[in-house]
C-alpha atoms as one frame of an Amber mdcrd trajectory, in Angstrom:
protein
 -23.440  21.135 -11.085 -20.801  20.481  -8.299 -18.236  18.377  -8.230 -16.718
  17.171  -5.352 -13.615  14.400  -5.836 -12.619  12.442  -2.671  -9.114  11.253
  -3.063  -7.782   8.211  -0.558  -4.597   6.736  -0.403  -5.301   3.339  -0.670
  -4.977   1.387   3.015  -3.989  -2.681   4.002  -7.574  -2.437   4.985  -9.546
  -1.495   1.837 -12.466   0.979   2.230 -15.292  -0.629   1.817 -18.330  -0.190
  -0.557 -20.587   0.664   2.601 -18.228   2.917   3.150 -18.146   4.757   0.220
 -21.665   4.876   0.176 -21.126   6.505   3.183 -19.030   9.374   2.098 -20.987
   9.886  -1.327 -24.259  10.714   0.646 -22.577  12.585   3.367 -20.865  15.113
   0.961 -23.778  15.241  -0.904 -26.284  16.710   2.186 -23.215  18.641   3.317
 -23.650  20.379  -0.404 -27.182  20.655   0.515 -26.995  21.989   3.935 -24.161
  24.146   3.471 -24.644  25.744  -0.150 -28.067  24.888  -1.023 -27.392  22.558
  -3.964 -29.810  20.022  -5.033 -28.681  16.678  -4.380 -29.339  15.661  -7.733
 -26.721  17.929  -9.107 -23.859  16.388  -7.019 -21.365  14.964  -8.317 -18.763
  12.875  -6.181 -16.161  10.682  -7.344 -13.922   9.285  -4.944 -10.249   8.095
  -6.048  -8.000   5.835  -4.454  -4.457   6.356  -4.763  -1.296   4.209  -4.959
   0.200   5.172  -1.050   3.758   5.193  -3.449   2.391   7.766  -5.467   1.028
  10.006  -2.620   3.691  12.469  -1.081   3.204  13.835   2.718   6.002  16.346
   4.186   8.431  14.785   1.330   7.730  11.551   1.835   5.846   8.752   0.119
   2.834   8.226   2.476   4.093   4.188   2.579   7.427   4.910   3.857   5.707
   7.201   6.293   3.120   4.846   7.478   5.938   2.473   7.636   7.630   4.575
   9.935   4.420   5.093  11.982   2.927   1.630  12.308  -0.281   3.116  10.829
  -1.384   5.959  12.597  -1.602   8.479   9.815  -4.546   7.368   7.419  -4.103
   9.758   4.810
């Protein structure tokens, strides 16, 4: 039974349900396609992350972001 866990660092614009939807069935044909794993064994969980608690070269991904004007969607 795979698991796959999608971790996001939350955004000002919230992902949407749609679009986790979205990445939930796409992961699970990629399992499919790529390994052969019945999509009723796939697991995904998808976890969204304080941008303060989420570290990128160093930094806190909101002080970068800050820096960048959002660019980086980590």
């Amino acid at each position: 039974m795979p698991l796959v866990n999608i971790r996001l660092a939350n955004r000002d614009i919230p992902t949407t349900s749609a679009q986790k939807a979205a990445l939930i069935a796409g992961v699970t044909r990629l399992m499919q396609e790529v390994l052969d794993k019945k999509p009723e064994t796939v697991t995904v969980i998808i976890d969204e992350i304080d941008p303060d608690n989420w570290g990128v070269g160093g930094e806190q991904v909101t002080v970068v972001r800050q820096r960048s004007k959002g660019p980086l969607q980590t």
